[in-house]
C-alpha positions, -999 to +999 in steps of 0.1 A: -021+588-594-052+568-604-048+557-641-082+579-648-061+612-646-038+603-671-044+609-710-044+583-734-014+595-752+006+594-723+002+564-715+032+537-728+027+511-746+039+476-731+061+455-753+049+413-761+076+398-759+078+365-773+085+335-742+116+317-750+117+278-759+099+263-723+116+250-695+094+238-667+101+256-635+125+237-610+141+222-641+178+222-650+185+246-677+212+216-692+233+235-722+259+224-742+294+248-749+277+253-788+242+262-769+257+285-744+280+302-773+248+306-789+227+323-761+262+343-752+260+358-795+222+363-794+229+386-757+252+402-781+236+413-809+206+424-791+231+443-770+246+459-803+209+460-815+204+483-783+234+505-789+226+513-826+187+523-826+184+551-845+144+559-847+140+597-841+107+593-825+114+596-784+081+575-777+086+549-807+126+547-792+111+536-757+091+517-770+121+493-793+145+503-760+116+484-740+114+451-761+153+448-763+151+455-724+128+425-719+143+399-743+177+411-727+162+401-693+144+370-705+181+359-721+197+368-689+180+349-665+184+317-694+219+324-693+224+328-652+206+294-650+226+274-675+245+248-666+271+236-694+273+202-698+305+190-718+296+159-737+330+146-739+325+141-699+294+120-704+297+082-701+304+062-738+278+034-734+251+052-727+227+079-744+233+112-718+227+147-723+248+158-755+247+123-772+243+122-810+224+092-817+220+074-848+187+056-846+171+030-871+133+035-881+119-005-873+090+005-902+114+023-930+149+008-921+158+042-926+186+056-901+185+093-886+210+113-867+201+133-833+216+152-813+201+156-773+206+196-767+191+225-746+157+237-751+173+269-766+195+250-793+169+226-799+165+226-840+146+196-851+156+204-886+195+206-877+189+173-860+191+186-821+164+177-800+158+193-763+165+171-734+127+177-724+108+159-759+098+127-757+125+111-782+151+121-762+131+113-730+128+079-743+166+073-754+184+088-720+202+056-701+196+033-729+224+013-753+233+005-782+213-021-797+184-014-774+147-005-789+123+022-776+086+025-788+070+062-791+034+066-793+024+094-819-015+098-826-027+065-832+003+047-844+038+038-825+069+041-839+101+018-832+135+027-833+165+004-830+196+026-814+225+021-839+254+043-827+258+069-796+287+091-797+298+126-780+318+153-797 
């Protein structure tokens, strides 16, 4: 039927759903165990979110049924395309996927501590970075002792690699 027959009431209302963190397409979806026990307890609770909706309203219920649907499918799909990467398996001398590297600031002297994780566990402020920004770009197959150069507006940063270790 030609959307000019039906009323405006009737007619449902389509959910935004926010994107997840982006992963180019054709790129590995690399997660560690912590970032695929993470995705597995978010599927969860919007599962259990799901179950327990208790809005009377049968249109406003679609409606909430309808997000949870779609950030259920959006998490699914993550999920079926990760591949869990176990640190411990990564080679010692070198920064890999996983690695938690302690790198020296060349301008402060000041040392900070990353973590290279999955787009999804990325949390700059918990000191994980995704495998796809351009710190952790920079540091993958280097050493210890080795310095890399990022270029951020007008000014480039040095940072001496201090440590690498995998837990």
């Amino acid at each position: 039927m030609s959307r000019g027959f039906v009323k405006e009431d009737d007619q449902e209302e389509v959910p935004m759903v926010p994107q997840r963190a982006h992963l180019p397409d054709g790129v590995t979806n690399f997660v560690t165990r912590t970032g695929m026990d993470l995705l597995l307890a978010e599927k969860e609770a919007l599962t259990r979110e799901r179950e327990s909706i208790s809005i009377t309203s049968e249109n406003e219920k679609r409606i909430a049924l309808n997000f949870i649907n779609a950030k259920l499918q959006l998490l699914g799909n993550r999920i079926a395309e990760a591949r869990v990467v176990d640190p411990k398996e990564q080679p010692k001398g070198e920064i890999m996927f996983g690695a938690i590297v302690t790198l020296k600031t060349a301008l402060s002297g000041k040392n900070q501590v990353f973590q290279i994780v999955g787009v999804d566990e990325a949390d700059i402020a918990r000191g994980k970075i995704s495998f796809l920004s351009p710190l952790a770009k920079a540091l993958i197959n280097k050493k210890v002792g080795e310095t890399i150069t990022l270029k951020r507006d007008r000014e480039e940063i040095a940072y001496e690699i201090m440590d690498i270790s995998y837990r």
